[in-house]
BATI-862958 format. One record per atom (N, C-alpha, C): residue in three letters; x negated, y negated, z negated. Coordinates in steps of 0.001 Angstrom, whole numbers, plus 500000, padded with zeros to 6 digits. Example, Ala and Ser with C-alpha at 12.3 -4.5 7.8 and 13.67 -1.06 7.14 Angstrom:
2
ALA486810505690492200 ALA487700504500492200 ALA486800503300492200 SER487150502250492920 SER486330501060492860 SER487100499970492130 
END
This chain:
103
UNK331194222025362332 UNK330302223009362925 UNK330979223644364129 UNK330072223452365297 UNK330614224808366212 UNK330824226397365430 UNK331493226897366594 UNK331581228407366279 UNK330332229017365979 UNK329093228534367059 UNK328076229006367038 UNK327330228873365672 UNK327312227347365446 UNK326932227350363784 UNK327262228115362746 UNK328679228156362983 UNK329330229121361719 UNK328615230243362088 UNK328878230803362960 UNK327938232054363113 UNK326409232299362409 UNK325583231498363070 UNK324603231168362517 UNK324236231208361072 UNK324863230336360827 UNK325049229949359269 UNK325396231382358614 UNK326411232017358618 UNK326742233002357699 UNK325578234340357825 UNK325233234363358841 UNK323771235097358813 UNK322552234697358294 UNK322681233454358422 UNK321449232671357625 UNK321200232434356287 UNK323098232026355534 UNK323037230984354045 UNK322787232855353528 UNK322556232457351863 UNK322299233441351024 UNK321609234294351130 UNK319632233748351911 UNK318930234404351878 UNK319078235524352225 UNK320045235992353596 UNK320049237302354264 UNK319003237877355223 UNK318054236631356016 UNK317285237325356277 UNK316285236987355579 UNK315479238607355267 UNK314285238409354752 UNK313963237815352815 UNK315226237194352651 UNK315129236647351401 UNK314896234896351715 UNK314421234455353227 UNK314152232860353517 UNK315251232752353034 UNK315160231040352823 UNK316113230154351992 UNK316205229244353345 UNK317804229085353925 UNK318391228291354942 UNK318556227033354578 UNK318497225789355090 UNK319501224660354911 UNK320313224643356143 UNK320838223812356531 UNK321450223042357597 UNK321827221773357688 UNK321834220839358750 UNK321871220074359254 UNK320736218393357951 UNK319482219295358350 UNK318275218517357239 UNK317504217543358443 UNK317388216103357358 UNK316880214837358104 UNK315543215220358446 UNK314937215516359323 UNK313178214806359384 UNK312846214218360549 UNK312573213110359228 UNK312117211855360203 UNK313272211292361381 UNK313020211147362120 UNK314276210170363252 UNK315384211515363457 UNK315032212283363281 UNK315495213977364242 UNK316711214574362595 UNK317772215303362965 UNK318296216180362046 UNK317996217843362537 UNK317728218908361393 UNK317190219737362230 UNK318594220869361768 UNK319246221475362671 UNK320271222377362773 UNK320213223228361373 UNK319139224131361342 UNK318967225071360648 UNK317389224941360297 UNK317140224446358861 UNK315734224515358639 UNK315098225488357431 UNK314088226353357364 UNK313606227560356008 UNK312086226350355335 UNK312534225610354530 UNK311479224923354409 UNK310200225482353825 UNK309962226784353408 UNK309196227723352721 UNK307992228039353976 UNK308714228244355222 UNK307919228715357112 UNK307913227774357477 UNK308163225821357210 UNK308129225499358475 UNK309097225511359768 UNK310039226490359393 UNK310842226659360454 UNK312081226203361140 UNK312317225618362023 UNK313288225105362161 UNK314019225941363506 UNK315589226375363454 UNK315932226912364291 UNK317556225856365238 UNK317209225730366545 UNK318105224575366722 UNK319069225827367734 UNK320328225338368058 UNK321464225597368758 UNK321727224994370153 UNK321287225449371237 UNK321626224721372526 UNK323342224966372991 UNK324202223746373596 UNK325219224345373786 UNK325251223543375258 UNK326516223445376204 UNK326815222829377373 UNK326043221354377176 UNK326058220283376268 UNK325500219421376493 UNK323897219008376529 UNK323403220242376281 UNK321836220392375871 UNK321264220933377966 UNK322156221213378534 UNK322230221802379722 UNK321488220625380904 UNK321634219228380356 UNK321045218392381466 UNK319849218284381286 UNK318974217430382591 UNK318097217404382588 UNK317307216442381366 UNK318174215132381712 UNK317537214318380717 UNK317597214696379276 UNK318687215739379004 UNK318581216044377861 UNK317558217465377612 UNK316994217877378224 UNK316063218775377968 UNK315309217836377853 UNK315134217049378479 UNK313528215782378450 UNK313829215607376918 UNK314582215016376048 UNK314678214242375233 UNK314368215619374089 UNK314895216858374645 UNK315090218049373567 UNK313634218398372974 UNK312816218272374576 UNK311287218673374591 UNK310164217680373954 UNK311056216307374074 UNK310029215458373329 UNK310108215720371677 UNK311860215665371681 UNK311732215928369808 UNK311360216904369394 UNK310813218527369884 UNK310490219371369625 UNK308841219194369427 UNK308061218421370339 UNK306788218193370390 UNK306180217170369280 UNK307395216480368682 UNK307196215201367836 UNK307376216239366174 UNK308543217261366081 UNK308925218205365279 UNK307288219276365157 UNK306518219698365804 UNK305470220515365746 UNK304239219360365747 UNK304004218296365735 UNK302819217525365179 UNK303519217302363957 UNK304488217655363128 UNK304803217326362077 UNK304328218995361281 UNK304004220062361450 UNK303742221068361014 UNK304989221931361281 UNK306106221869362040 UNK307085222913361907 UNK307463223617363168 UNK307206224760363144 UNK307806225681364458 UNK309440225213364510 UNK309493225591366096 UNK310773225105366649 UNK311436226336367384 UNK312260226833367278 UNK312730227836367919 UNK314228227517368456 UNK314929227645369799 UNK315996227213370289 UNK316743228708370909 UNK317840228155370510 UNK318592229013371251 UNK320210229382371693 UNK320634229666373062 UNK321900229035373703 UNK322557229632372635 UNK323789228451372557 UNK325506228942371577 UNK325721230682371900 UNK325648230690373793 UNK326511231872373777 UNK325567233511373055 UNK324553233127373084 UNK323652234523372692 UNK323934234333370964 UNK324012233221370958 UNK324093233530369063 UNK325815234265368813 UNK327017233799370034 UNK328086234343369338 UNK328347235749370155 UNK327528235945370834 UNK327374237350371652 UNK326511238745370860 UNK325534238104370367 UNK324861239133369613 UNK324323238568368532 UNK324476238161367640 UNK323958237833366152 UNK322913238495365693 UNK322515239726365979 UNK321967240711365304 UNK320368240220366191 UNK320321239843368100 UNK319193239384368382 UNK318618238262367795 UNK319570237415367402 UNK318985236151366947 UNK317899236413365645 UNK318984237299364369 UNK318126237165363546 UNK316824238143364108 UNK316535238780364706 UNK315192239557365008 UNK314249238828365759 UNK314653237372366094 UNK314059236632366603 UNK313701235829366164 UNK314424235342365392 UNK313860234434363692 UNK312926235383362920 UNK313028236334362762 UNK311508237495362025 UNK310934237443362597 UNK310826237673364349 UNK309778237385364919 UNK308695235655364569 UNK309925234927364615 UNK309072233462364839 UNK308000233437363477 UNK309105234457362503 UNK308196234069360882 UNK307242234542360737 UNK307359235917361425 UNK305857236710361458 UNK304911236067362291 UNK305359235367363854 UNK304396234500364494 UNK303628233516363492 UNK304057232913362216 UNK304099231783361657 UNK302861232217360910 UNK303492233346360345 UNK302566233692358933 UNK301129234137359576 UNK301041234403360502 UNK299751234848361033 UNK299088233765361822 UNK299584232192362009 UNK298862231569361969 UNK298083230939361578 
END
């Protein structure tokens, strides 16, 4: 795991936010998804320096579009904001869940 993961992760495992139940690094379909709450649908991925090119945004945006005809929100977000402020991320993951539940 990056730093960022670990980060991630220890805010995530043991149902800290909210009571959701985390996995990490879960198969679906061709794609592994970083951080998935299989209860929302939700999948939360980690951008770092190599996610930065173009072709790899192309490739990021297709598996994200292939990930949401499958039923699951996708939410991304750079390494450095997750090891800079932890505390936005998770308020941004409540946000996505509350986006979720009201769809």
């Amino acid at each position: 795991m990056t730093n960022a993961e670990a980060t991630l992760w220890r805010l995530l495992r043991g149902s800290h936010v909210d009571g959701l139940k985390f996995r990490r690094q879960v198969p679906i379909g061709p794609y592994i998804a970083d951080f998935l709450c299989f209860q929302r649908r939700l999948i939360v991925e980690l951008d770092g320096p190599p996610h930065d090119g173009d072709e790899r945004k192309s490739r990021d945006a297709a598996r994200d579009d292939w990930l949401r005809e499958q039923g699951y929100q996708v939410v991304r977000f750079p390494n450095d904001l997750i090891i800079g402020s932890g505390n936005i991320i998770v308020d941004r993951i409540r946000a996505a869940v509350a986006g979720a539940s009201t769809a």
